[in-house]
FILUMVEX-102510 format. One record per atom (N, C-alpha, C): x, y, z. Coordinates in steps of 0.05 Angstrom, whole numbers, plus 5000, padded with zeros to 4 digits. Atoms other than C-alpha are relative to their C-alpha. Example, Ala and Ser with C-alpha at 12.3 -4.5 7.8 and 13.67 -1.06 7.14 Angstrom:
BEGIN
501849765000524649105156501850245000498449764999527349795143498550225014
END
This chain:
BEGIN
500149915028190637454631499750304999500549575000191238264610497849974987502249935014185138544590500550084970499349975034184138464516500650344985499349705008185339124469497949904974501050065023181339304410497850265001502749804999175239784393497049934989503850125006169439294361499349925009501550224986164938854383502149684979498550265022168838364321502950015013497750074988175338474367500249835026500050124968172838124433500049734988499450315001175337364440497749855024501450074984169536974463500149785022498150184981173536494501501150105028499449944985175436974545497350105020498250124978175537084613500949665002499550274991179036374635499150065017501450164972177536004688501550085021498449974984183636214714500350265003499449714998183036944707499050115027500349944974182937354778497250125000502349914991176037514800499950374998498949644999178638234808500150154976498849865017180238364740496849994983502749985005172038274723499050274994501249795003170738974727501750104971498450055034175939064668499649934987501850125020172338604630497350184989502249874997166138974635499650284987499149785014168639604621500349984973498850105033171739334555497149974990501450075018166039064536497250274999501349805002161939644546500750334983498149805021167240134509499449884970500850185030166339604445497850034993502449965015159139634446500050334995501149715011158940444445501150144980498749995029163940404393498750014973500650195019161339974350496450134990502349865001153840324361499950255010500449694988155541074364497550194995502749824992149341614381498249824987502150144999144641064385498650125033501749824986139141384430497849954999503050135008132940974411500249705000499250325002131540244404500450014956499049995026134740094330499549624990500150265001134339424289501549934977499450165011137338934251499449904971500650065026136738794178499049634997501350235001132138154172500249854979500250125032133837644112498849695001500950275000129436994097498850064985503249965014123136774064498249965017501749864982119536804125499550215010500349754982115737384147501550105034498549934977119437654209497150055024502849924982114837754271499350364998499549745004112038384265498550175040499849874970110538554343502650245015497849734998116039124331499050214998501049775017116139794320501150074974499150015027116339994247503050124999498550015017121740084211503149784988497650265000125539394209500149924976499150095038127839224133500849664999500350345005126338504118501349984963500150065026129738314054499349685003500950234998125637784028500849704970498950135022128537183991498649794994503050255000122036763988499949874967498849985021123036873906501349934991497350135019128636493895503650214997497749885002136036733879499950164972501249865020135037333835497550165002502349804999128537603856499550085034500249954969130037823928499250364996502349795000125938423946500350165025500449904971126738944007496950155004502649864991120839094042500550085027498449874979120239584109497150005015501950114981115239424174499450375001501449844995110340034173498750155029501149994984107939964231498149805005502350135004102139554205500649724973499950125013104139194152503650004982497749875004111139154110499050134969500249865013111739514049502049914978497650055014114639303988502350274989498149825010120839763960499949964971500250005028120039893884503150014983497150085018127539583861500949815012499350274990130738953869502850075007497349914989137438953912501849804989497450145010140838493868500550124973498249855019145638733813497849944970501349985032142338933734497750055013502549945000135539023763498650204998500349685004130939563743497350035021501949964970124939933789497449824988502650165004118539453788497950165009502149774990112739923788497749905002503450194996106039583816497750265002502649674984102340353826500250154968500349835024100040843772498949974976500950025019096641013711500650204977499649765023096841273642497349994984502649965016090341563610498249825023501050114987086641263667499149695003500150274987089140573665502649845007496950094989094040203709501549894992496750205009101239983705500549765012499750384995102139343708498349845009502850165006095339043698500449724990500750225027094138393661500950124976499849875028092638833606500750244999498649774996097839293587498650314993500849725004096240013591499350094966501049885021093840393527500550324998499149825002096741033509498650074973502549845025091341503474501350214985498849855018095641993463500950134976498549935020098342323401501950074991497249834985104342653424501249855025498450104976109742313463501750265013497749814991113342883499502049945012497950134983119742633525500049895017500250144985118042063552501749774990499550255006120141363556499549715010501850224983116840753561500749764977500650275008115240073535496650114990502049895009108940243492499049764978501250165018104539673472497450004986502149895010098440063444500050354991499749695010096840753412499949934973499350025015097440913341500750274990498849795016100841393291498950024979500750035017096841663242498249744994502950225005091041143254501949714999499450184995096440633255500849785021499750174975096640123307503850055013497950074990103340163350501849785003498650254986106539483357498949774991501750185005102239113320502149854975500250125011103838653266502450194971498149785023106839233204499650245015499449694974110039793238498950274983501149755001106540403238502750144982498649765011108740883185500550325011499749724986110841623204500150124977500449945013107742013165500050325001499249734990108042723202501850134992497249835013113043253178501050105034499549874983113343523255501349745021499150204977117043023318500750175016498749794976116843403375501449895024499550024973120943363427500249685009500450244989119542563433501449775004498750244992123041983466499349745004500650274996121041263458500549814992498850175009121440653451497949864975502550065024118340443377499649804991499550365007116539723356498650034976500950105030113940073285500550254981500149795012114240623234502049994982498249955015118940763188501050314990499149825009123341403162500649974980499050005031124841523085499749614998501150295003122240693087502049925009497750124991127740523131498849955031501349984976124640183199501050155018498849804982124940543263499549705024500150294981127740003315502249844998497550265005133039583282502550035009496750004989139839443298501650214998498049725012142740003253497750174999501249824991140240663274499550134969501649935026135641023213501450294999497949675011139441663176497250254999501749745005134342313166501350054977499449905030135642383094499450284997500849755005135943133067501550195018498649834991139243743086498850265014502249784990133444213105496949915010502550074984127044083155497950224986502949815011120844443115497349955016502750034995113644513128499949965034500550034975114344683199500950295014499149774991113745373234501550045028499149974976115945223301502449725004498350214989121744803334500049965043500350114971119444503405502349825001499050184985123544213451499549915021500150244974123243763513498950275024499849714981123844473553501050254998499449815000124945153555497750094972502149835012121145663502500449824963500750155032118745413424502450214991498449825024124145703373498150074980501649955029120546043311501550134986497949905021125946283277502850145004497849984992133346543270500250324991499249685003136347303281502850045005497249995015141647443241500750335010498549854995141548193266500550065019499749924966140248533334498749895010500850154983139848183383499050145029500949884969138448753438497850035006503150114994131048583431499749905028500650244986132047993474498649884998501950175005127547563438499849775011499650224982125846943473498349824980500250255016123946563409501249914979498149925024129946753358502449835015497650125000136046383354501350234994498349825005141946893349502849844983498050065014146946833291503050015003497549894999155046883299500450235001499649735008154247523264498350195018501249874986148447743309501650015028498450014977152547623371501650214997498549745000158448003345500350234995500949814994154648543324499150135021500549854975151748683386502749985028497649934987158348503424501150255003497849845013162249003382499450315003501549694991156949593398499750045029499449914969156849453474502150045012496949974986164049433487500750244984498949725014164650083439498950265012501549774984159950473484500649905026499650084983162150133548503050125015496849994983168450373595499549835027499350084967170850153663500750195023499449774981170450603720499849855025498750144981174350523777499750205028499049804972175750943855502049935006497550124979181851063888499250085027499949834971183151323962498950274999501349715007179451903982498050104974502349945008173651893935501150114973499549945023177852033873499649774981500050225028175651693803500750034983498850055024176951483734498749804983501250215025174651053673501350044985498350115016177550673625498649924964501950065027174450683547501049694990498150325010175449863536499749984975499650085031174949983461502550115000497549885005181050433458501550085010497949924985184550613521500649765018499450284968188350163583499850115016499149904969188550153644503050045006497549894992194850423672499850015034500150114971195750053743503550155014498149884984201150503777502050025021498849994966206450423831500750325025499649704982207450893888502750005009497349914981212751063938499949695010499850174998214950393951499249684980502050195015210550003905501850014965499650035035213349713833498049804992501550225013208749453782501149884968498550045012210549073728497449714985502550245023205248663665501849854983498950185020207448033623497949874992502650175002202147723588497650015010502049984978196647533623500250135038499349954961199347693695500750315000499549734983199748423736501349835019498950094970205448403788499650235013500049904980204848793842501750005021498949974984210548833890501150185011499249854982213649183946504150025010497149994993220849453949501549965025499250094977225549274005501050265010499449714986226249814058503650074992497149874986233050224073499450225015499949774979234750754116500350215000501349785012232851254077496649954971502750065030226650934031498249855021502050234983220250574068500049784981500750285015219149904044499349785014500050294987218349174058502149895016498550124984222948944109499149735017499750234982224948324149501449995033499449954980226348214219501949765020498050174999232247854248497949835030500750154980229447204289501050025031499050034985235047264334499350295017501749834979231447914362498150104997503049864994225348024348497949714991502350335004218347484348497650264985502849895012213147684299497149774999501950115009206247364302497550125004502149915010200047524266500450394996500149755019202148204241502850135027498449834972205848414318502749965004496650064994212648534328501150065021500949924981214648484385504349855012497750144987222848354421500149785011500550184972224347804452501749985022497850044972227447534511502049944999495649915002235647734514499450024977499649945027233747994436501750164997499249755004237648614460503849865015498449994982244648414471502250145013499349854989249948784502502250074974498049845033254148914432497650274994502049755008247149304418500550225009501349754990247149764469502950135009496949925005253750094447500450334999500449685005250850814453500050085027499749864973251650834528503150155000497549865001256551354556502649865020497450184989263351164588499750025027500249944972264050984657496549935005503150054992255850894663498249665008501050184999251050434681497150014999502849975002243250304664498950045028501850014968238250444725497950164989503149965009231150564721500150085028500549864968229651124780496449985005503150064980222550974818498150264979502349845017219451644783501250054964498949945028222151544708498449904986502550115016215651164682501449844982498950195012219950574671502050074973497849905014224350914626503850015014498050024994231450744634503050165002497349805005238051224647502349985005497350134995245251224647501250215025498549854975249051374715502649935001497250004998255751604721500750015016497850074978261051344760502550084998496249834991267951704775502149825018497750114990273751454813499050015031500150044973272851174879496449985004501449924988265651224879497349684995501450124997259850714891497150114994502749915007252150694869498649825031501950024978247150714931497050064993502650025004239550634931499350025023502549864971234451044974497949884995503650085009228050674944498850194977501449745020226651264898502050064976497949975027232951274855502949875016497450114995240451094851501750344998499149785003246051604870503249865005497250095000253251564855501950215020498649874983257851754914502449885008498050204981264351584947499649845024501250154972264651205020501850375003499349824982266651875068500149985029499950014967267952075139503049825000497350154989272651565171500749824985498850255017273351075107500550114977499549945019276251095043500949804984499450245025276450614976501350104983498850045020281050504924499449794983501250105030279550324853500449745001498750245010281849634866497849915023501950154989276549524922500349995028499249994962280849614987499050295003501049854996277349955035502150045030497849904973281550425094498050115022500949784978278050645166502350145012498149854984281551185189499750145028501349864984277651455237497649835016503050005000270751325282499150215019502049804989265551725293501950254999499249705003270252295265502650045022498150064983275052065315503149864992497150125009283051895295499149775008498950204979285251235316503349914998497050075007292651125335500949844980498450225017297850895286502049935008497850204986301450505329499149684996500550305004302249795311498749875023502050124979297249345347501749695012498250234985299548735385497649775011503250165000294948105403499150075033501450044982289948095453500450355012500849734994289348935449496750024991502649764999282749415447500550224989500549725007281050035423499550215023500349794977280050615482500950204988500249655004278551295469502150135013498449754982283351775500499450294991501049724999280652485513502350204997497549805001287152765524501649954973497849995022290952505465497550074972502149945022283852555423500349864982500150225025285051905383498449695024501050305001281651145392503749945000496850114991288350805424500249675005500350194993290050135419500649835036499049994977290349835491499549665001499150354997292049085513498249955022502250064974286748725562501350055011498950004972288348755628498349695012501150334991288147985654502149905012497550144976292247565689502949884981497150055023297747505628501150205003498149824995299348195650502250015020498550024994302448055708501549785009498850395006307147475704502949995022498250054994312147595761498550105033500949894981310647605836500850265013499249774994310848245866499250254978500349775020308648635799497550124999502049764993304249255798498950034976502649935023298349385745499550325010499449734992299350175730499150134977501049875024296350655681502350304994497649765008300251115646498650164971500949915024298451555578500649964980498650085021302751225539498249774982501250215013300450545528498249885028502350114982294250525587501349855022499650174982294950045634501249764998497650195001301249565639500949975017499250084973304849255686502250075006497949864993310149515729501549755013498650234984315548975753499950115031499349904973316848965826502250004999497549944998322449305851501649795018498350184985328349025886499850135025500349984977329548875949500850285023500249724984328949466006499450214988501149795006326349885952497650095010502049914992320250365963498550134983501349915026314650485913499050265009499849814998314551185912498650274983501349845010309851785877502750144983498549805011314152095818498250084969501449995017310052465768502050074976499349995023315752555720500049694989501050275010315451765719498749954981501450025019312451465659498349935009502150034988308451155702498650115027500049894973307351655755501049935021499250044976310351195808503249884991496950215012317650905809501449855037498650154984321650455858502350135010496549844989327150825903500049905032499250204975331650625957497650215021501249934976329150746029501750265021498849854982334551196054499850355003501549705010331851916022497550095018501449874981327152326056497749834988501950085002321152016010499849745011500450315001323051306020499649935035499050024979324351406093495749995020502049774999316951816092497549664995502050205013313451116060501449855013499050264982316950596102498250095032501249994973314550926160496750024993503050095001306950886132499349854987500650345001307550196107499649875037499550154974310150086187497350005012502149914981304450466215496949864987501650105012299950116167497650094987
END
């Protein structure tokens, strides 16, 4: 079986491993299930617990803070309470829906809430409160009793409650339909309290640059004193370099300006502000072609092959880029002429021809004519020749090995001559006598035997 997939503890199949699953694949298991729990319980770092629900007390041999909701109460009065340490603790609100906070602590006038016998409110003055109020009276009249307390006060400060008596203009206070305040004007009362903030004592119809903090301010007091601070009021502004200006906002504008480059332009509520598009005679806003240049975060910067060779249409004819060793990476154009090649010393490039004993043509063929300043014959070459110097003729001469292909007839003589070196001389015919002749091409030649030389060399062949 593959190891299951999933990330809860509510995704593991508890069925698994089979019976048949490989022993091997256990540590896989393991793993998984140890990935699920730290899932499922992330930065847990302490011992943590479980939300406890019954109507039995839970054991309390824990450490506090384990939340028992307790449903001992019935359906409807379930209750959370939380292990102290020592004891649990009830929670002052019920966790089922509509319920309000159940307050078992506290007092009013020094007697508790939620007694037997309900509290008693001595008071005179409710200040924005709100309660359930089954004692007190108004004007000596009982609260809640039997005939509802009349209201007899001209003053109601500030107060919020709930009333089970009294009446307004003899209309109860309590019933279904909410009671009108008959009359158009509140008399016989110098002050107006509220819930919070300062008592009102009266209204100011003129200046308000007092700052009274117990005057109500009229429409007219407002826009009187508006109409005198914005008439003595301007706006002062800085530009660059410490130069200023102000603006009278009763009777002058501002006048927001463009520069060299800059147009501005008001409709309504809105100031535009924009920036003209360069040319090549005006600065401005410009854009920068993707295909050669990369801008990011403000940097502009070429990129790689941005520059291609249509660009660089300002070199001179005949030339070529090269960057020389001391040019501080600065690049220059080198000219080339007819016949001539670029060579590199390590320190720069120099345009030259080939010289001496060689010579190129524009097409790439290259001629030796010479070595080492030395001719070499132009006599057609023939196979299985050499090169040999000759001192006397003062050229490199082609010359033919000397091997056993030279002489190919018995009787034939291997002879040096100046012409073409050393070649082979046939042998002569019969009773001839090889004989010293330096007009010979090859210094020696073949003659009969009957002449004084031949006669002269027969007799020191005889004598041996």
């Amino acid at each position: 079986m593959a190891v299951e997939t999933g990330n809860y503890i509510d995704d593991l199949v508890i069925t698994n491993p089979l019976s048949s699953d490989l022993v091997s694949e256990g540590d896989n298991q393991l793993r998984l299930i140890k990935t699920f729990v730290k899932q499922s319980f992330p930065s847990v770092d302490a011992p943590v617990h479980a939300i406890h629900t019954g109507s039995t007390t839970p054991a309390t041999a824990i450490t506090e803070g384990l939340i028992w909701i307790d449903t001992s109460a019935g359906a409807g009065n379930h209750i959370i309470k939380v292990y102290d340490g020592a004891t649990f603790l009830t929670l002052p609100f019920s966790v089922e829906a509509a319920k309000t906070v159940d307050v078992d602590g506290g007092t009013i006038d020094g007697t508790i809430i939620g007694g037997t016998t309900p509290a008693a409110v001595t008071t005179t003055s409710l200040v924005a409160t709100t309660a359930d109020i089954d004692g007190g009276t108004i004007d000596a009249s009982v609260i809640g009793g039997t005939t509802p307390a009349a209201v007899s006060t001209t003053s109601l400060v500030a107060t919020t409650a709930d009333i089970d008596g009294g009446t307004v203009d003899g209309t109860t206070i309590g019933v279904t339909a909410h009671t009108s305040v008959k009359g158009t004007t509140l008399e016989g009362t110098t002050s107006l309290q509220l819930a919070t903030g300062a008592t009102v004592t009266g209204i100011d119809d003129g200046d308000v640059a007092t700052g009274s903090a117990v005057l109500l301010a009229t429409q007219n007091a407002v826009k009187t004193y508006v109409d005198s601070a914005v008439t003595a009021s301007d706006l002062d502004f800085e530009g660059d370099g410490g130069t200023t200006g102000s603006v009278d906002l009763d009777s002058q504008t501002l006048d927001i300006a463009g520069g060299a480059s800059i147009t501005t332009t008001a409709s309504g509520q809105t100031l535009t502000v924009a920036a003209d598009d360069a040319t090549t005679a005006v600065k401005g806003v410009a854009s920068f072609s993707s295909d050669n240049f990369g801008v990011t975060a403000g940097a502009v910067t070429i990129k790689d092959a941005g520059v291609a060779n249509a660009e660089l249409a300002d070199m001179a004819a005949n030339t070529v880029k090269v960057r020389n060793a001391n040019s501080s990476g600065v690049p220059s154009d080198l000219a080339l002429t007819t016949t001539q090649i670029m060579i590199g010393d390590g320190t720069g490039f120099t345009a030259a021809p080939l010289s001496g004993d060689s010579t190129m043509t524009n097409a790439g063929v290259v001629t030796v004519s010479g070595i080492g300043g030395q001719a070499v014959s132009a006599a057609a070459a023939t196979n299985d020749q050499y090169l040999k110097y000759s001192a006397t003729s003062s050229e490199w001469q082609k010359v033919s090995i000397i091997g056993t292909d030279k002489l190919t007839t018995k009787g034939d003589l291997l002879v040096y001559n100046t012409v073409d070196s050393e070649t082979r001389y046939p042998v002569g015919i019969n009773d001839l006598v090889l004989t010293a002749d330096s007009t010979a091409t090859n210094g020696v030649a073949w003659k009969a035997g009957g002449d004084a030389e031949g006669t002269a060399a027969a007799m020191a062949i005889a004598l041996g």
